[in-house]
N, C-alpha and C positions, 0 to 999 in steps of 0.2 A: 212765843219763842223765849228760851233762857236759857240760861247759864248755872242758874242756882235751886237746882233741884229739889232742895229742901224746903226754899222757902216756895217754890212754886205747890209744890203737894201741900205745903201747910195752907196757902189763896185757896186752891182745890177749885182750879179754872176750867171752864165747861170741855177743854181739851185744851193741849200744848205740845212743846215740842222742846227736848233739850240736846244742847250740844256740852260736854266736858270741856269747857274752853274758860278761857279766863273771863269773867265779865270783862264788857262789853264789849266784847265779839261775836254775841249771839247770829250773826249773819255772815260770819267769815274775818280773816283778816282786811283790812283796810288796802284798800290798792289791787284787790285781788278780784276784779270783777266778774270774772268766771265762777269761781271758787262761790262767792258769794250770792251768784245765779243759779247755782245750783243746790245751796244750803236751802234758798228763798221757796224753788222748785220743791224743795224735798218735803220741806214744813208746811207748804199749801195742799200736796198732796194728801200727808197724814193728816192736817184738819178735814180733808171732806172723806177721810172713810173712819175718822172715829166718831164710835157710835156710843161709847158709856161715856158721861159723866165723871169729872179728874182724872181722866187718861191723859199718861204724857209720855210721847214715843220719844225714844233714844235715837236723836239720827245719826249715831255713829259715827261721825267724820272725827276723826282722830287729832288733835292740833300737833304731838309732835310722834314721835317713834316711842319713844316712855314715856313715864306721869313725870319725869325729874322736873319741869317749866313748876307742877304744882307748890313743888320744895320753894320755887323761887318766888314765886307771885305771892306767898305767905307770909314772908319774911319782911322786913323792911331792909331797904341798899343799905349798905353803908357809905356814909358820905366823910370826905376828911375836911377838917376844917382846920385849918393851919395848921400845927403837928397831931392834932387831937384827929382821931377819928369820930364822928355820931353814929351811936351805934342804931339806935332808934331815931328815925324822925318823921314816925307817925303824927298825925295832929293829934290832940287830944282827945278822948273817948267820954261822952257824959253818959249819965245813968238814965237820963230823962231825953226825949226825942226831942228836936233841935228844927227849929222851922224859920224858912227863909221869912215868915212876917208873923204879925199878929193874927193876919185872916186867916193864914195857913194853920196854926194852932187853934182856931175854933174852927173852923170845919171839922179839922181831926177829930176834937174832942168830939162835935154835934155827932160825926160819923160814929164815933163808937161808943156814945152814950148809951148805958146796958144791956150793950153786947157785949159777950164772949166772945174776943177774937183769937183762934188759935197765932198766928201771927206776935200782935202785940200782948200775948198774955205776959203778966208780968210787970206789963210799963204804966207807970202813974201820970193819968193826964189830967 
């Protein structure tokens, strides 16, 4: 199930499912058990009648009436901090992948030691 249909076609997972919704919502809004029972319903159905290899069905459910949520979710808030506004208060973005430990940075690498990974093409490990 996901959100991010780029990077899921780029994995090319033996099947999936996406919703146009904001990351992590891939299963519905929070609080919304129905909603959510039905997303779950929808995504177990399309896994058992897909039959090719990186198929990822659209389940359609719509998050709002337009795409306007997308404009928002892109942006960073703006926050005020005494007369100043912040106009950005993303954290900062590195050029190199970022791991909560030391193991976690060598598995990565062991994992992609000469491969080709469509994904991380580009990133120096």
């Amino acid at each position: 199930m996901s959100s991010a249909r780029d990077i899921t076609a780029a994995v090319n997972p033996p099947r999936a499912t996406f919703l146009d919704w904001p990351l992590g919502h891939t299963s519905g809004r929070p609080g919304e058990a129905s909603l959510n029972r039905t997303i779950l319903r929808a995504a177990l159905e399309a896994f058992g009648r897909i039959d090719l290899p990186g198929t990822i069905v659209d389940l359609g459910v719509p998050w709002a009436d337009d795409d306007d949520w997308k404009d928002r979710v892109m942006r960073p808030r703006p926050k005020v901090a005494g007369d100043a506004a912040v106009v950005d208060d993303r954290v900062e973005r590195w050029p190199t992948p970022q791991y909560q430990s030391g193991a976690d940075a060598t598995a990565a690498a062991a994992r992609h030691a000469g491969q080709d990974c469509a994904v991380c093409a580009g990133i120096d490990y």
